[in-house]
N, C-alpha and C positions, 0 to 999 in steps of 0.2 A: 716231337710234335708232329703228329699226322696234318697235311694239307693236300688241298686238290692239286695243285700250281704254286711253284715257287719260283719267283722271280730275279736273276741276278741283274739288280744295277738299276738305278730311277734315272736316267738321262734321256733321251726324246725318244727311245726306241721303248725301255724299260716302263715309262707313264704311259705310253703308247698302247703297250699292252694289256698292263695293269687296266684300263680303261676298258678294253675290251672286254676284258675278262667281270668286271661288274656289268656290262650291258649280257652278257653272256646269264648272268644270275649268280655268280658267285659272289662270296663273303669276304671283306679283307679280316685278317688276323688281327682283333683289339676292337671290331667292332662290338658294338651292342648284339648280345648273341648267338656271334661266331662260333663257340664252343660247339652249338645243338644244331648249327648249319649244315646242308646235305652237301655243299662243294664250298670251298673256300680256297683262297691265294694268298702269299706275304710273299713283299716286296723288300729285298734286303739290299743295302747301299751302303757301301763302307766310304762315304763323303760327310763331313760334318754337318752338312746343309744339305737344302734342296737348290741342284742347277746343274747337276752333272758337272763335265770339264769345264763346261761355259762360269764356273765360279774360279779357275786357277787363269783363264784367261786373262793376257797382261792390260794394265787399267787402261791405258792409251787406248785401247781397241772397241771405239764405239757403237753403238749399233747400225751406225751408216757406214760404218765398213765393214760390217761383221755380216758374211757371204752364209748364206744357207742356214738361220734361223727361220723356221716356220712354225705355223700354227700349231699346236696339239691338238688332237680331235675333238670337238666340243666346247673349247677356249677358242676365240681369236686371241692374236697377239698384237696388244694394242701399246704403241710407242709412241708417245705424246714429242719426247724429245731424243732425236736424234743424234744427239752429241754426248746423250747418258752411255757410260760403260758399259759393254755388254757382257759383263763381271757382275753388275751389279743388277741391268733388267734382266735380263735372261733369268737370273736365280729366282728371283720375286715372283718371274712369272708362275717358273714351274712350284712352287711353295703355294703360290695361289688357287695353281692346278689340285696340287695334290689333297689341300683343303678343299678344295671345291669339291669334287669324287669322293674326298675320302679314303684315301689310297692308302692311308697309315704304314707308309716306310717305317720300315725300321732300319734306325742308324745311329753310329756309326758303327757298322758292320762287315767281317770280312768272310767271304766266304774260301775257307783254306781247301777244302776238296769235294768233290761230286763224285760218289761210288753207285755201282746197282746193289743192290738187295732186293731179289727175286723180281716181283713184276714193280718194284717199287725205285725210287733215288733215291739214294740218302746225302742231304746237303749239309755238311759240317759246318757251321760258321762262328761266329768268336767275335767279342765286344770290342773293337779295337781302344775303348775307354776302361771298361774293365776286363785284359784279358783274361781273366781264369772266369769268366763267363760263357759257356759255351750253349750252343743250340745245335741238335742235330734235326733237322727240317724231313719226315719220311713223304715224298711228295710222288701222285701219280705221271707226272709230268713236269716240266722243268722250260724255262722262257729265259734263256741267258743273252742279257743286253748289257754286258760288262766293259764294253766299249774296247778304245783302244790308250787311253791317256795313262795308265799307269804303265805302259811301256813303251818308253821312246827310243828310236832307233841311233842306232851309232854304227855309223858303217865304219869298217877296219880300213886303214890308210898307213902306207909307208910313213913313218915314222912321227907317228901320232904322240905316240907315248913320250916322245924328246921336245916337243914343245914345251918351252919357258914361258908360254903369254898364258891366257885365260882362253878357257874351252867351255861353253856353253850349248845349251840345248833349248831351243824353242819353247821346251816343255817348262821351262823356269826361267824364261826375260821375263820383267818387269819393265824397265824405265830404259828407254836407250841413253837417261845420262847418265847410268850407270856404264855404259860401256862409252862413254868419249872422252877419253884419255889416250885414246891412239886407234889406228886404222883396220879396220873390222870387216872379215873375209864371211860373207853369208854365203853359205854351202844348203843346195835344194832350188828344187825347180817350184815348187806348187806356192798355193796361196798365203800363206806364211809367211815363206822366204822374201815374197815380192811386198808385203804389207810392212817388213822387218828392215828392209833394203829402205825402203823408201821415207821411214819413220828415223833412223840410224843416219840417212844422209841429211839430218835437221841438223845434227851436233859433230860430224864426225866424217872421215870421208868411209869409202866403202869401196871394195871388190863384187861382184856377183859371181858364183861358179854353180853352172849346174851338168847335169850328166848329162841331158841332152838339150839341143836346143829350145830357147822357151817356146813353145806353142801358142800363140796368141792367138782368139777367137774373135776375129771382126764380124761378128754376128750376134744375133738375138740368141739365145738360150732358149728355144723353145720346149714344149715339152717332147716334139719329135726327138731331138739331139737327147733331149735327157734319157729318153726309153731307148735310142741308139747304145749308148753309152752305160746302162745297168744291165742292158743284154751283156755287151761285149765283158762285162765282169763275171755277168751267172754263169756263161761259160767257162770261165777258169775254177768257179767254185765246182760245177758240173762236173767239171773233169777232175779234180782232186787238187787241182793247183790254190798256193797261197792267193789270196786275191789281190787286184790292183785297187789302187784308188779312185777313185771317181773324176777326181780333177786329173789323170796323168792322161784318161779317154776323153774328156772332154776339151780339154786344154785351157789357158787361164783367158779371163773376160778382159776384153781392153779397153778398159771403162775410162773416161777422162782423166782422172788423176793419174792411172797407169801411163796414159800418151802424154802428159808432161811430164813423169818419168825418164822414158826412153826418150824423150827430146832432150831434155837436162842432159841423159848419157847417164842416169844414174841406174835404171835398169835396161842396160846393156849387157849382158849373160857373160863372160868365159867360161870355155871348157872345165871342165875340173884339172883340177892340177896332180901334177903324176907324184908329185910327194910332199910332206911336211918336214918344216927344217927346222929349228930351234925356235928361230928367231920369224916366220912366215911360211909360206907355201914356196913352188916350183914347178915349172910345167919344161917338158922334153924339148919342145918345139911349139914356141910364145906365137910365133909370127904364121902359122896357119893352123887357123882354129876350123875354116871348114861353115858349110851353110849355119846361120841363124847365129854364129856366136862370136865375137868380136878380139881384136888379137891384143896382146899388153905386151909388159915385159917379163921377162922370165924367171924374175926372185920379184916375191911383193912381200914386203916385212911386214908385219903385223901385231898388234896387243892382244886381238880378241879373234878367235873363229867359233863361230856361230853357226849350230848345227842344225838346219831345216828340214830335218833328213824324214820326218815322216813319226809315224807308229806301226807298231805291230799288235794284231790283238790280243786282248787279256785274256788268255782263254788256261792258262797253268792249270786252274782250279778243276777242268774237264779231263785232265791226263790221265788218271786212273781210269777212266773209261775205254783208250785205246780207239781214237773217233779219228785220227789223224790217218789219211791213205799217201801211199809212197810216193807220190808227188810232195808232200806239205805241208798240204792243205785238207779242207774237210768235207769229202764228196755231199753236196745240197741237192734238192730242189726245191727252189723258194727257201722259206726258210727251214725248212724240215732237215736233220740230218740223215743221211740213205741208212749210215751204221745203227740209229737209235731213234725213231720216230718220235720215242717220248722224250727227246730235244729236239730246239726250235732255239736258232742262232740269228737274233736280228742284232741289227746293228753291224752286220757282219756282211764284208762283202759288199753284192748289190744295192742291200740295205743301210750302205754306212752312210748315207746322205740322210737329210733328217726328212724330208719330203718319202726318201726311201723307207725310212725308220718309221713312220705314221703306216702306209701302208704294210710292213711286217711287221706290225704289231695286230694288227687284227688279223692277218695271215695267220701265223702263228696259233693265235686263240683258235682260229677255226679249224687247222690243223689237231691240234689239241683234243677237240670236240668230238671229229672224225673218229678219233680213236673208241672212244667211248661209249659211242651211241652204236 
């Protein structure tokens, strides 16, 4: 199937673009028409639904604690009740969105590889409902907003693999009663860990261990900080390096509920621990932890370690293109890739914040444009 633009992934950055790309005059794929249209785009999302990650988000996670939802271009996001999931608004909105535009995702879909053929992509993708459905997408240009939720990190650790309790990943809590049947080591610095920590210590006691001390931000978040803080990332993308997070340059918000936290003592930090035992963790030397992090004792048993360790992006699907430079990562500017102009990586990087992700999204389309005019 010939198209102008093909889109990987309808999550903030993914609708983002899509959107632009109709104010731009193209067609989505299934419209009335599209056939005899002179540019067209399809949007492909291997999610059952419309909401991006915001649909596997654990149900406890309201919208009044839920950091960094923002508007999509041409929607406000309008939240009548703040104590609704943001599992369940978040989805509705962007379903709302994508009806509203018009954006005709199609899902559920996975896109298995991205090859060139001559001045063109070719985007392999596959029904994940009926796999022996396949679509090969031959697109002028290519808008990959494939996020980072299908790959969660697990950092390697002394004797991981010997632990007898239960080992989980942020990417799949649900209920903290499911883990209070015994004492639960939340490993991660960012806002996850500290929302996970503080929900876990309703039913259960807890540990906190992060890598380095927490960063607490006794300040407004302006938009200075914000633009301080996606430079200091475009720079590691500039240079070829993996990117950082956005929350690890900004540091976390010490919003009220945070500072009855750390009064309670329940997010108070330790160091990470220098190994895993069967039965808990282990630190070398319990009793100096060093600025920002606070000292325990040196075996803490445990049922559960709970892993806040982050994502990495989905990007597998681009490997046959060879886009990766020997740092790790994949030299940018903006969102343009330096190796392949006719890719454009939001969501990635500078842009992994969803305020970032509205802006590379119409980045991108106009990058896009450049080309062809």
């Amino acid at each position: 199937m010939d198209v102008t633009v093909a889109v990987i992934g309808a999550g903030q950055a993914g609708l983002s673009a899509a959107y632009h790309l109709r104010r731009a005059g193209l067609v989505a794929v299934g419209e009335s028409g599209w056939e005899t249209a002179p540019a067209t785009f399809v949007v492909l999302d291997d999610a059952p639904q419309a909401g991006g990650a915001w649909q596997h988000r654990w149900p406890g996670l309201t919208m009044a604690d839920a950091h960094g939802v923002h508007d999509l271009p041409g929607m406000p996001l309008l939240v009548p009740d703040l104590t609704e999931p943001a599992a369940f608004a978040v989805p509705y909105y962007f379903a709302q969105y994508e009806e509203a535009f018009e954006l005709r995702v199609q899902r559920p879909v996975r896109v298995e590889r991205v090859e060139t053929d001559g001045d063109r992509l070719l985007v392999r993708s596959r029904s994940i409902e009926r796999p022996d459905e396949t679509v090969v997408w031959r697109a002028r240009g290519l808008i990959n907003a494939s996020g980072t939720w299908q790959k969660p990190f697990w950092p390697a650790y002394p004797g991981r693999g010997g632990f007898r309790g239960r080992q989980l990943h942020s990417h799949d809590f649900q209920l903290p009663e499911d883990l209070a049947d015994g004492h639960v080591v939340v490993i991660g610095g960012g806002t996850s860990a500290v929302q996970l920590t503080l929900l876990l210590a309703r039913v259960t006691t807890t540990t906190w261990v992060t890598r380095r001390p927490p960063q607490w931000r006794d300040e407004a978040f302006t938009p200075e900080v914000g633009r301080e803080a996606v430079a200091e990332v475009e720079e590691r993308t500039r240079a070829g390096l993996p990117p950082q997070s956005i929350v690890s340059v900004t540091g976390l918000p010490l919003t009220p509920e945070y500072r009855i936290g750390i009064t309670a003592g329940v997010l108070r930090a330790r160091p990470m621990f220098d190994r895993i035992t069967p039965d808990g963790v282990e630190w070398d030397a319990p009793d100096t932890p060093g600025d920002g992090w606070v000292s325990g004792p040196g075996h803490v048993a445990a049922r559960t370690l709970l892993w806040c360790t982050g994502f990495r992006a989905s990007l597998d699907h681009l490997a046959p293109l060879g886009l990766r430079a020997p740092g790790g990562g994949i030299v940018m500017h903006g969102t343009q890739v330096d190796a392949d102009p006719r890719i454009q990586l939001v969501g990635y990087g500078p842009s992994a914040s969803t305020v970032g992700a509205n802006r590379a999204g119409r980045e991108a389309v106009r990058n896009l444009r450049s080309l062809w005019v």
